[in-house]
Backbone as CSV, one residue per row, in Angstrom:
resi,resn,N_x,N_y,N_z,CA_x,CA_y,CA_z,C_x,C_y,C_z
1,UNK,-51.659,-17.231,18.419,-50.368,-16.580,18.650,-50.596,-15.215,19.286
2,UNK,-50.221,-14.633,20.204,-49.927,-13.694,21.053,-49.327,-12.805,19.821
3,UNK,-49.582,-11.437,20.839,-49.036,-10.033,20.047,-47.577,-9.914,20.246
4,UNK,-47.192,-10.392,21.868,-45.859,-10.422,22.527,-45.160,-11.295,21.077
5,UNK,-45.287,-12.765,20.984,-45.243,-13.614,19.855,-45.076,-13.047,18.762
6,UNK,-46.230,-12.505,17.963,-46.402,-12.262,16.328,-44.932,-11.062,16.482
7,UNK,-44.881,-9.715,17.300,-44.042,-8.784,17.171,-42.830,-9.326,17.486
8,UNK,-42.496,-10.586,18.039,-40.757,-10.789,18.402,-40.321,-11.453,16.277
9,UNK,-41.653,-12.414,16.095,-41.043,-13.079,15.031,-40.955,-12.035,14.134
10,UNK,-41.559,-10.802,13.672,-41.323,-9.803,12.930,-39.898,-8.991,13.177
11,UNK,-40.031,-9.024,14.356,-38.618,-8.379,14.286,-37.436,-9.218,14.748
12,UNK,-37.279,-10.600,14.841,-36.201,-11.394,13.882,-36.193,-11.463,13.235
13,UNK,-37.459,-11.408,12.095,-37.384,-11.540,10.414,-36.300,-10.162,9.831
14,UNK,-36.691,-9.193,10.892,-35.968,-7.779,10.068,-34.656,-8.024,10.452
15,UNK,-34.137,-8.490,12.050,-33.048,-8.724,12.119,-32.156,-9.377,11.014
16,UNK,-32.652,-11.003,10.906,-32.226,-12.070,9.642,-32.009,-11.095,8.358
17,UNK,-33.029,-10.528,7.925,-33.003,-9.464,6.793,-31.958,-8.409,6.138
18,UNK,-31.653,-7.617,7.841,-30.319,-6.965,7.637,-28.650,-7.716,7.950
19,UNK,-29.130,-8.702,8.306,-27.835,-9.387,8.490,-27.527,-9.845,6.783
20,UNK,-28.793,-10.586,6.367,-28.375,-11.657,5.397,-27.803,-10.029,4.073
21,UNK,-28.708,-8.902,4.374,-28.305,-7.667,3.166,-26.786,-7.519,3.637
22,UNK,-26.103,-7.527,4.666,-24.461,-7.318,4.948,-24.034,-8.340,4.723
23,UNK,-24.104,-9.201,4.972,-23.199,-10.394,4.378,-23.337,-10.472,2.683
24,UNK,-24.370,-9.523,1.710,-24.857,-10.053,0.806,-23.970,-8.885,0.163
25,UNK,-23.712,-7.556,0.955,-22.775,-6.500,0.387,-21.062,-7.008,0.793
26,UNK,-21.074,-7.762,1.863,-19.883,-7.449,1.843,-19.281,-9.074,1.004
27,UNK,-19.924,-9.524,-0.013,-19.859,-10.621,-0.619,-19.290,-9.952,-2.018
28,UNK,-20.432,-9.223,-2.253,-20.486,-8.116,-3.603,-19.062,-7.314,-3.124
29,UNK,-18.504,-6.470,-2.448,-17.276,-6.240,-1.771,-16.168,-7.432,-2.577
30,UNK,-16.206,-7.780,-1.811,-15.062,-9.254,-2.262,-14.424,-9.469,-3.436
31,UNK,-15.940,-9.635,-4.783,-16.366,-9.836,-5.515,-15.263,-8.853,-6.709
32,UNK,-15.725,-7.896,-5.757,-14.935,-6.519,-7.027,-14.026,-6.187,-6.702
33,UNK,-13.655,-6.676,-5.150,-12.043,-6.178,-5.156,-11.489,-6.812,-5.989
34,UNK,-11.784,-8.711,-5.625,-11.277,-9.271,-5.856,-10.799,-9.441,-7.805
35,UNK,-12.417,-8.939,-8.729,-12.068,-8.578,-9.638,-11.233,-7.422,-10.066
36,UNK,-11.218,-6.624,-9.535,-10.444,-5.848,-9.659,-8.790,-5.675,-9.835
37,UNK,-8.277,-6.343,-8.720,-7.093,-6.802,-8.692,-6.847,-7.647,-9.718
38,UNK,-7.777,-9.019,-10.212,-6.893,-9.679,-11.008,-7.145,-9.214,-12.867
39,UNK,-8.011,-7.971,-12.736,-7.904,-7.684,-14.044,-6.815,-6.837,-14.104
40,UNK,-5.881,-6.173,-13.191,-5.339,-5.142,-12.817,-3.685,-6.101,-12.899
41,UNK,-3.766,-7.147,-12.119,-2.698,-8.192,-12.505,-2.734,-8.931,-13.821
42,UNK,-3.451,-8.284,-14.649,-3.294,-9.236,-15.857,-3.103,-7.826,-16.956
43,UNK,-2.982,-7.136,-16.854,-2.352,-5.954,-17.548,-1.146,-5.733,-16.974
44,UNK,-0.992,-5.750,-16.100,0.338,-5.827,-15.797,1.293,-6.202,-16.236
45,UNK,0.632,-7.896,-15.886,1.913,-9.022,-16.815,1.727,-8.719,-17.973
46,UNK,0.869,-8.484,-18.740,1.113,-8.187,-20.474,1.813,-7.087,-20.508
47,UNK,1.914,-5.914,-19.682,2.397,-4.732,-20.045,4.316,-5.396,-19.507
48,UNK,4.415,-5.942,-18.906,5.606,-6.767,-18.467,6.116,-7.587,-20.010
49,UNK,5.363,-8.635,-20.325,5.696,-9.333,-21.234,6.081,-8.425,-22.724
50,UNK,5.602,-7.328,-23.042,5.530,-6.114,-23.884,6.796,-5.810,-24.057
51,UNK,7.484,-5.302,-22.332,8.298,-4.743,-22.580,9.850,-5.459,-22.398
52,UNK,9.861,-6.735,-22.368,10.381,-7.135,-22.231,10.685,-7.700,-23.598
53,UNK,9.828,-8.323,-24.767,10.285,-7.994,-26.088,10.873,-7.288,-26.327
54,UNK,10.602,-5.844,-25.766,10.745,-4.657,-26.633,12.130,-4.212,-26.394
55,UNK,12.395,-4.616,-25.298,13.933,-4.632,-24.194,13.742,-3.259,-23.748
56,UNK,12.646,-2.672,-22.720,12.194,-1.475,-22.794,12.487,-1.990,-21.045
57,UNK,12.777,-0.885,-20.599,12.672,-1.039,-18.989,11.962,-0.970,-18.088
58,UNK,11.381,-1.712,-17.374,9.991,-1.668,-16.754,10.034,-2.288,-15.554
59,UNK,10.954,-1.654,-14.979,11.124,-2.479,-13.279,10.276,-2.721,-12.298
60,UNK,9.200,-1.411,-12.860,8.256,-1.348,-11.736,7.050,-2.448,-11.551
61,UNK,6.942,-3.023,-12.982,5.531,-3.667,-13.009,6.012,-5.532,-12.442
62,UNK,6.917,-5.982,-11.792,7.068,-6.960,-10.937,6.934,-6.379,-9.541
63,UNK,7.124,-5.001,-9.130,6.790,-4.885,-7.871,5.033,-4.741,-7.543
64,UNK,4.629,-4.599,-9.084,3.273,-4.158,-8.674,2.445,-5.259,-8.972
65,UNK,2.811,-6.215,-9.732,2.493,-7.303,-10.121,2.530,-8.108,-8.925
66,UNK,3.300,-8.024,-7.945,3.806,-8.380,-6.191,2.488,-8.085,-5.165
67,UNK,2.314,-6.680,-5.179,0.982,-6.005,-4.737,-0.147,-6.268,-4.796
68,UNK,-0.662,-6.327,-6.740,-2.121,-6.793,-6.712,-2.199,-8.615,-6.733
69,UNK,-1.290,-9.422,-6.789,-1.243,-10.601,-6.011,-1.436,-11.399,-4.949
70,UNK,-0.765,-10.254,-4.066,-1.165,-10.548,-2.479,-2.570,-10.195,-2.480
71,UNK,-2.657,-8.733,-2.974,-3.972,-8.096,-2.669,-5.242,-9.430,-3.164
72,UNK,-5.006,-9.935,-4.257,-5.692,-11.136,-4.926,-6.033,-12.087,-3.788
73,UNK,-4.982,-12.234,-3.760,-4.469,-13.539,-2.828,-5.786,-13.445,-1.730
74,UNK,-5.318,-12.425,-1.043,-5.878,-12.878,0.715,-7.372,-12.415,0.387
75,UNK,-7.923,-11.389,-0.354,-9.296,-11.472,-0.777,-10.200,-12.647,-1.126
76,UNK,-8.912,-13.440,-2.013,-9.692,-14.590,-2.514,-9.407,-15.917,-1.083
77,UNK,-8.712,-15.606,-0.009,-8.536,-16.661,1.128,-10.292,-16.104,2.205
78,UNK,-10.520,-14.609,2.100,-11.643,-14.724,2.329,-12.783,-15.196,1.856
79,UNK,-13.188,-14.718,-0.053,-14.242,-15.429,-0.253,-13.993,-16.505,0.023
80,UNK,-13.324,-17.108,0.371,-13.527,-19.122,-0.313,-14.170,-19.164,0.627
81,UNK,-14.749,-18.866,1.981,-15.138,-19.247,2.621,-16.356,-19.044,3.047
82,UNK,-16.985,-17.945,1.822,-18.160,-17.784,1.830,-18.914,-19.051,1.741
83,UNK,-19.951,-19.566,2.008,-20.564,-20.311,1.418,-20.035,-21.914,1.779
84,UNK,-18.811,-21.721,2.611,-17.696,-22.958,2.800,-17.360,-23.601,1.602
85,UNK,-17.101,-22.763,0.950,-16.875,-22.908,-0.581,-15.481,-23.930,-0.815
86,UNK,-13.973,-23.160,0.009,-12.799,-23.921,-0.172,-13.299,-24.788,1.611
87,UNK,-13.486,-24.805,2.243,-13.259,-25.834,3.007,-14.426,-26.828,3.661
88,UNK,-15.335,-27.203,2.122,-16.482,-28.324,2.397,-15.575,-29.404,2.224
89,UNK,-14.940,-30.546,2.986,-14.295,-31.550,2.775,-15.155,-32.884,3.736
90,UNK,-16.412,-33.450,2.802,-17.045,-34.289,3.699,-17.144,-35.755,3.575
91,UNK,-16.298,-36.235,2.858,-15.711,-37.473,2.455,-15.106,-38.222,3.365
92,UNK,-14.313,-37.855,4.034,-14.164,-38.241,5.734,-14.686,-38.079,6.824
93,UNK,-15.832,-36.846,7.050,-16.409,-35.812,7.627,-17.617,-37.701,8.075
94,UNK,-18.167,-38.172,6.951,-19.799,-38.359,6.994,-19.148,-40.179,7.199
95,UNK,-17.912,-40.540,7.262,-17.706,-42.072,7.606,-17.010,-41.661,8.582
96,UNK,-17.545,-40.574,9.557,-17.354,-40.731,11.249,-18.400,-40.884,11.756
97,UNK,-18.478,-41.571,12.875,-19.479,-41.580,14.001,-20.238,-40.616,14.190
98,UNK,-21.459,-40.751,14.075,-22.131,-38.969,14.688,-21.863,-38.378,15.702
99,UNK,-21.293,-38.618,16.333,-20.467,-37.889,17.736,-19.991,-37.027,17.383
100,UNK,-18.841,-37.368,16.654,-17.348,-36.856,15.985,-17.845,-36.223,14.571
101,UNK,-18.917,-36.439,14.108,-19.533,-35.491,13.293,-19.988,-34.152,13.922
102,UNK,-20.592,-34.129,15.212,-21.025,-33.056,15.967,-19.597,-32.362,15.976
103,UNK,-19.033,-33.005,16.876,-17.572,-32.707,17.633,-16.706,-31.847,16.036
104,UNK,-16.947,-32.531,15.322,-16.352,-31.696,13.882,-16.404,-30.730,13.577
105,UNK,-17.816,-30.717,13.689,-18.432,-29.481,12.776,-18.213,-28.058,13.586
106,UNK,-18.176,-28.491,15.041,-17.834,-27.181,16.318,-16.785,-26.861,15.936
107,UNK,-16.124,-27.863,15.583,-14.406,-27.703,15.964,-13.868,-26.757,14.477
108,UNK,-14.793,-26.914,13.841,-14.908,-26.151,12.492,-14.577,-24.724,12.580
109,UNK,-15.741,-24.339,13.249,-15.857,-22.982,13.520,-15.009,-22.197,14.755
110,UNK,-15.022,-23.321,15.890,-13.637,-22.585,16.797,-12.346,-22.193,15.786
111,UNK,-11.766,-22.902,15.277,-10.692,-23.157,14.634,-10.734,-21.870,13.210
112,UNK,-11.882,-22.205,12.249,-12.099,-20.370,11.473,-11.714,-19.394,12.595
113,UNK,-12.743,-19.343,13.147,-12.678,-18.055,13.762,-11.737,-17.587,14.705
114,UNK,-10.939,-18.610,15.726,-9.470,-18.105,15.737,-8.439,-18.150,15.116
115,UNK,-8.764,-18.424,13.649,-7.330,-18.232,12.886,-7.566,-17.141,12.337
116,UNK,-8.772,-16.700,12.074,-8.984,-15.575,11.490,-9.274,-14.215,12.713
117,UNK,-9.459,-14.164,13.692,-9.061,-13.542,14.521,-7.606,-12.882,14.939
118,UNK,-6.848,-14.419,14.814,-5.363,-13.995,14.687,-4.985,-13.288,13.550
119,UNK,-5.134,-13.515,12.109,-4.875,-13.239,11.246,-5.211,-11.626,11.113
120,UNK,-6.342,-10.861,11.772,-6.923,-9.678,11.801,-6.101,-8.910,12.825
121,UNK,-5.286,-9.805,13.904,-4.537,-8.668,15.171,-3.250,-8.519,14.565
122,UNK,-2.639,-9.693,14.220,-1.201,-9.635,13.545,-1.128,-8.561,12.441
123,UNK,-1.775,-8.535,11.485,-1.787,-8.617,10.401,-2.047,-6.405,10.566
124,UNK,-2.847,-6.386,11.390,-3.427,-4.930,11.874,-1.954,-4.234,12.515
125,UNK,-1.406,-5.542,13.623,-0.112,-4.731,14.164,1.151,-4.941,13.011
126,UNK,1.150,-5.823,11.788,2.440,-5.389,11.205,2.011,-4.342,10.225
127,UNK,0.823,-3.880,9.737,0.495,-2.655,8.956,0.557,-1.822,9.330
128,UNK,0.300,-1.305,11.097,0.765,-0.609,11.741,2.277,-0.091,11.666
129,UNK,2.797,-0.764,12.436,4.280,-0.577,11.928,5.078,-0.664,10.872
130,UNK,4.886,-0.965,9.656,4.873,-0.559,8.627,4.749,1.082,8.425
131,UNK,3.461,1.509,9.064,3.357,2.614,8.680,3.984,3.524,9.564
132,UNK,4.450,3.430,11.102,4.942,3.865,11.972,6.727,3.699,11.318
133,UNK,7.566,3.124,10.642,8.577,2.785,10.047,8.175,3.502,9.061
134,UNK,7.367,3.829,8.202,7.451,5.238,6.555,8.237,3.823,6.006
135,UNK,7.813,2.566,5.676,8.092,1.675,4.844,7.716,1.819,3.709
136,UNK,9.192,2.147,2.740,8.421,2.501,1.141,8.464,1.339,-0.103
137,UNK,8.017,1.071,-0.797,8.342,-0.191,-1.913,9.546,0.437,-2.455
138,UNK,10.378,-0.323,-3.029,11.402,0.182,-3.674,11.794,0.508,-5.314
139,UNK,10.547,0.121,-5.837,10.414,0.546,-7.207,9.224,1.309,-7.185
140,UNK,7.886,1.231,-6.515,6.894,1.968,-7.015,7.066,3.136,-6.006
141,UNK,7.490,3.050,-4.815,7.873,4.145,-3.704,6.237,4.428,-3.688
142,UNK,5.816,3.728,-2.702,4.413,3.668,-2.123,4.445,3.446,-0.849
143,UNK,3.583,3.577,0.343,3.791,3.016,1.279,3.658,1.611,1.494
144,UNK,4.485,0.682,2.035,4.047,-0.570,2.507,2.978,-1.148,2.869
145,UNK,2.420,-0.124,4.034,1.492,-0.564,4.419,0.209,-0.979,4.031
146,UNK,-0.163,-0.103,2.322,-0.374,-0.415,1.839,-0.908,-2.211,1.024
147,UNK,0.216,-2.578,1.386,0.553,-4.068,1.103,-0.256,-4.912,1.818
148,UNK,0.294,-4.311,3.081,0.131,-5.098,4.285,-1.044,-5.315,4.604
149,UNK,-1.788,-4.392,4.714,-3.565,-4.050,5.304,-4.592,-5.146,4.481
150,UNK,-3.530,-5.703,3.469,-4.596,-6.327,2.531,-4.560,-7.986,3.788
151,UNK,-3.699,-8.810,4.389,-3.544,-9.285,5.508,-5.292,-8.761,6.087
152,UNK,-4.899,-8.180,7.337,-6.294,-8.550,8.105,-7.632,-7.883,7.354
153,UNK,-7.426,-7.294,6.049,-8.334,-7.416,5.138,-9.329,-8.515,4.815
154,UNK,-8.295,-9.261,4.142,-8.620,-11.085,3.694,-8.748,-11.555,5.079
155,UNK,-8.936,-11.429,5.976,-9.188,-12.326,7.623,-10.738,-11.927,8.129
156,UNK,-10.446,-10.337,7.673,-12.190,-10.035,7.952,-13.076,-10.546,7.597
157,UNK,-12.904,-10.495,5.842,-13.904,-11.281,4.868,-14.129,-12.837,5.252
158,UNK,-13.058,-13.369,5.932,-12.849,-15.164,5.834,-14.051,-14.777,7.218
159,UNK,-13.672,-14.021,8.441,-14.502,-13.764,9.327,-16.497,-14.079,9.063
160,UNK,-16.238,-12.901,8.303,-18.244,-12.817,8.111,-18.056,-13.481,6.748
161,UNK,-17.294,-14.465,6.267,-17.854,-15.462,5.338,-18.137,-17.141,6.279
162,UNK,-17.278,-16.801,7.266,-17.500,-18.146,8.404,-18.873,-17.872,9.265
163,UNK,-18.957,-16.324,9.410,-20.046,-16.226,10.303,-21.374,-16.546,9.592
164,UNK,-21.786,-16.026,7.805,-22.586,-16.535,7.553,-22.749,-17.755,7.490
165,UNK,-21.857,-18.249,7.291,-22.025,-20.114,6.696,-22.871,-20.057,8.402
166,UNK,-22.222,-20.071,9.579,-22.906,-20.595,10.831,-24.228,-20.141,10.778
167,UNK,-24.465,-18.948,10.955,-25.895,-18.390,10.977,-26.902,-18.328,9.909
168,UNK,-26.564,-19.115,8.432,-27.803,-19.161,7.997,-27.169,-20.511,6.620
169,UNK,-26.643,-20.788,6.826,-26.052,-22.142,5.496,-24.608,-23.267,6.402
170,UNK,-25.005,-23.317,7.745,-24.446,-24.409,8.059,-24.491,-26.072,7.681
171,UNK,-25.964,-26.297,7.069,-25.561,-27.117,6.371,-25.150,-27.587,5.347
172,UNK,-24.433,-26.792,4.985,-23.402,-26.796,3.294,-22.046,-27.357,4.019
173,UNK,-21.813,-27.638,5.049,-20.726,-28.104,5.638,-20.819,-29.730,6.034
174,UNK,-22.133,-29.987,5.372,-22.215,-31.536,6.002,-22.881,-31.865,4.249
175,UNK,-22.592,-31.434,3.379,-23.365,-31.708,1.754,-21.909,-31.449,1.174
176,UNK,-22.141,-32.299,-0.015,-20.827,-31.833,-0.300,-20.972,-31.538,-2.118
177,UNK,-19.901,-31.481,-2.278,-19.984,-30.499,-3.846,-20.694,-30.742,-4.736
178,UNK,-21.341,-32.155,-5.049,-21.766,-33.159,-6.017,-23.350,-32.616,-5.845
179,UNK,-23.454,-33.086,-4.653,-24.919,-33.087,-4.042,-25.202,-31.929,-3.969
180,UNK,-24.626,-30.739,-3.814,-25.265,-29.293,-4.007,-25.484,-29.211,-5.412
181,UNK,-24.899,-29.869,-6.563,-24.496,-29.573,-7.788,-26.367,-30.295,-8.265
182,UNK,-26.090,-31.831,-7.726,-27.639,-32.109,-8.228,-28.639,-31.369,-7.913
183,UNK,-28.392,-30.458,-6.152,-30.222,-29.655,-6.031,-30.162,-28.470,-6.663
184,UNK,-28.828,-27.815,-7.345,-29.394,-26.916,-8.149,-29.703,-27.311,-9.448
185,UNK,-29.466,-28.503,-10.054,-30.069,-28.791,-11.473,-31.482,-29.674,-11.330
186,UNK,-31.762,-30.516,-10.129,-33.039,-30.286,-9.371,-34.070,-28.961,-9.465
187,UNK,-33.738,-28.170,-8.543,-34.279,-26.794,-8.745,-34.725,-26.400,-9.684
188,UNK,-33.706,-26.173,-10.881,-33.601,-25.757,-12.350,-34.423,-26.144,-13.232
189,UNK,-34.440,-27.501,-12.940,-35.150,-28.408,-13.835,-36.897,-28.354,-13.675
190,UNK,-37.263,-28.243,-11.671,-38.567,-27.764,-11.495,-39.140,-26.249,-12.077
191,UNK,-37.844,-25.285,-11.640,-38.403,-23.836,-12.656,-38.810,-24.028,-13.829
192,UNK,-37.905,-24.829,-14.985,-38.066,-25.130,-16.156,-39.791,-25.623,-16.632
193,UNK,-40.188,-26.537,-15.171,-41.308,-27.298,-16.279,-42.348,-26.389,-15.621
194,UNK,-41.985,-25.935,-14.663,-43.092,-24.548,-14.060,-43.530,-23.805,-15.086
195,UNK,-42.234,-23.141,-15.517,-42.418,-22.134,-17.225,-42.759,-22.692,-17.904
196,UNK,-42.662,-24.095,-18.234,-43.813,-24.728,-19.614,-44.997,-25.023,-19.591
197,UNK,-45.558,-25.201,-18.075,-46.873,-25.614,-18.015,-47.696,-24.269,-17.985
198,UNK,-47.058,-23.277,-17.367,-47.606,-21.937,-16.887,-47.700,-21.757,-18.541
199,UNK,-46.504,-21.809,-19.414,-47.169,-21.071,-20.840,-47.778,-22.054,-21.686
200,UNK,-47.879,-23.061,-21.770,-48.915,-24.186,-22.095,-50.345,-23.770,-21.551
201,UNK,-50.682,-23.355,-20.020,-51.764,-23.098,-19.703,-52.056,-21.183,-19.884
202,UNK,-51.192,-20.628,-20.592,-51.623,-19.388,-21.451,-52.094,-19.643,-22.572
203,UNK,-51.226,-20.527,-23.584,-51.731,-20.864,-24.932,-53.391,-21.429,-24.971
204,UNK,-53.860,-22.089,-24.109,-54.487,-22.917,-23.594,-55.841,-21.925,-23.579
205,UNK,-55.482,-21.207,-22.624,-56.337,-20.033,-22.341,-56.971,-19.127,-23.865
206,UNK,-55.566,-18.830,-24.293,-55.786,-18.126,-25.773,-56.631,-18.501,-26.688
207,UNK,-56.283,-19.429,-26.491,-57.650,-20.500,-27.989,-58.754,-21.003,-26.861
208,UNK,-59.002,-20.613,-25.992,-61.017,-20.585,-25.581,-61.432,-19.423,-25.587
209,UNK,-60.458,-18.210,-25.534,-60.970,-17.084,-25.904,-61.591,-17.281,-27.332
């Protein structure tokens, strides 16, 4: 192997490296918005359900209960797609012709990535105007836009959750839920007898000392 050679594959390895660390933060991202919001919507509704025993007035917590929903919402329309998590559907996918299996799997990713493209311009120009309009909620008196931004928010994430699946786990789009399910208890099961033989051959060791 050439020097020209050995130095290109080193520095695709670093490339691959910092890609797979951004997709791996903006996963972790997701992760906590997405927790975030729905621990945030679930105090809510109890603080709702509370006061509504109590016959206490609390108008505000359905508008906000409105907010971290959406906000939920379109976060969680991005992860799913980490990993092609919500849209592995290969049950029809694998009793087509391999043609139309090729032809599929393209048509996969045209189709992500301009809906989620669209979803990022629209979504950018009605938060915009929103905010160009001083659009306020009418119980929490917040800005709208607010609301809104969460839109091409959730489009970004669906974005670099489609882009990883292409560039480094495209074939999780041709496997489907079952069969990923057996190679990680596969996997599991090889770690497992790894750790018993490895401490079998410590014990082992111990008593010839």
């Amino acid at each position: 192997m050439s020097r020209e050679e050995g130095s290109y594959r080193m520095d695709n390895n670093k490339s691959n490296s910092l890609l797979r660390r951004f997709f791996g933060a903006a996963e972790k991202i997701e992760l906590a918005l997405g927790g975030l919001c729905l621990a945030t919507l679930f105090i809510v509704v109890l603080i709702g359900i509370v006061s509504r025993l109590l016959n206490i007035n609390a108008a505000w917590y359905e508008e906000t209960t409105r907010v971290f929903f959406l906000w939920m919402m379109w976060v969680g329309v991005g992860a799913g797609f980490n990993h092609s998590e919500s849209s592995r559907v290969t049950v029809v996918l694998k009793s087509l012709p391999s043609v139309m299996q090729k032809v599929c799997f393209v048509l996969y990713y045209v189709v992500c990535f301009a809906m989620f493209a669209i979803i990022i311009w629209f979504g950018f120009r009605s938060a915009l105007q929103q905010a160009r309009m001083g659009e306020m909620g009418s119980a929490l008196r917040i800005p709208m836009w607010i609301v809104g931004v969460s839109v091409p928010i959730g489009g970004i994430f669906g974005f670099i959750g489609t882009l990883n699946t292409l560039l480094f786990e495209n074939w999780r789009l041709k496997t489907t839920a079952e069969e990923l399910e057996m190679e990680e208890i596969a996997a599991q099961t090889k770690k497992q007898i790894a750790e018993e033989l490895a401490a079998e051959e410590a014990r082992e060791g111990g008593v010839q000392k």
